[in-house]
C-alpha positions as CSV (number, residue, x, y, z in Angstrom):
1,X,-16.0,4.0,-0.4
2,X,-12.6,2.5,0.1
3,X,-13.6,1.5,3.5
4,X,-16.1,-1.4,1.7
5,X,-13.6,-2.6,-0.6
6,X,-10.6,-3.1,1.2
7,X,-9.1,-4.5,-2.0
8,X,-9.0,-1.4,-3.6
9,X,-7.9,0.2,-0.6
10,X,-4.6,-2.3,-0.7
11,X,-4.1,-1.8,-4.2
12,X,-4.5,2.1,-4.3
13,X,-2.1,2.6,-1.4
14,X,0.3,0.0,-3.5
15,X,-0.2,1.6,-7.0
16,X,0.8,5.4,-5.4
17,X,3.5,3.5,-3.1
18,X,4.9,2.0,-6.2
19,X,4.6,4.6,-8.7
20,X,6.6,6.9,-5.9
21,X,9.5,4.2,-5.3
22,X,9.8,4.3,-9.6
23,X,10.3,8.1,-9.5
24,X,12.6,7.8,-6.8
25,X,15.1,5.2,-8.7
26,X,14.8,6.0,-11.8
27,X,15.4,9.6,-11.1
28,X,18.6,8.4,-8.6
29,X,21.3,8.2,-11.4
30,X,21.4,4.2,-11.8
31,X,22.5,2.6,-14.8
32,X,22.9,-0.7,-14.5
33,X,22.2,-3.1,-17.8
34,X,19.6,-4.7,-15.7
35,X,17.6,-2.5,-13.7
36,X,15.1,-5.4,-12.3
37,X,18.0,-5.8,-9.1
38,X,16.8,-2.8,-8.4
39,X,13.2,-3.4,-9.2
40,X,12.6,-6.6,-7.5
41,X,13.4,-6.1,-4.3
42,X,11.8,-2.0,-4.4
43,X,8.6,-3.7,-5.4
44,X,8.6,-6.4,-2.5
45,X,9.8,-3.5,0.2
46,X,7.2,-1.5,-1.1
47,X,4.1,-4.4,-0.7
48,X,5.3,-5.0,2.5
49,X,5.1,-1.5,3.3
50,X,2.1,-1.1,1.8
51,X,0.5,-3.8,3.9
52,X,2.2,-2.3,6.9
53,X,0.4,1.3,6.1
54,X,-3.1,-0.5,4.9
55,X,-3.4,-2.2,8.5
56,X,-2.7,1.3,10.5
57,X,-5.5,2.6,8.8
58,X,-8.9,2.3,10.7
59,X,-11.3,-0.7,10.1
60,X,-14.7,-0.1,8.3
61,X,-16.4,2.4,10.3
62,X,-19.8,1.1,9.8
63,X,-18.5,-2.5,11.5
64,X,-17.3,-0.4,14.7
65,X,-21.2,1.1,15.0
66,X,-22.8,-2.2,14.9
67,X,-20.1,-3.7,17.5
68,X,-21.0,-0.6,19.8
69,X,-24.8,-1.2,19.3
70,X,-24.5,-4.8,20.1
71,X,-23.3,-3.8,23.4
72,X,-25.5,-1.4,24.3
């Protein structure tokens, strides 16, 4: 399913990416009065990242069938 949409695919991996990196800090101990200089640049690592992972994943299987048909 996620293999149509890649959309979704990108936003799942980001949402479960990004909930992880929240656990992470806010369970670390910081206390700072604002907590976004810690936030902004997680969630920016963590699209990148995201991105990173979403194009090591393979492509739509049912593309990679009609490529090899077309050459046979």
């Amino acid at each position: 399913m996620l293999s149509k949409s890649p959309a979704l695919r990108r936003i799942g991996i980001y949402t479960i990416l990004s909930y992880i990196a929240l656990v992470l800090v806010n369970n670390s101990g910081y206390k700072l009065e604002n907590m976004w200089l810690i936030y902004a640049p997680m969630f920016v690592t963590v699209y990148v990242f995201s991105r990173w992972v979403d194009s090591k994943l393979p492509a739509d299987s049912t593309k990679n069938q009609k490529t090899q048909n077309k050459e046979n």
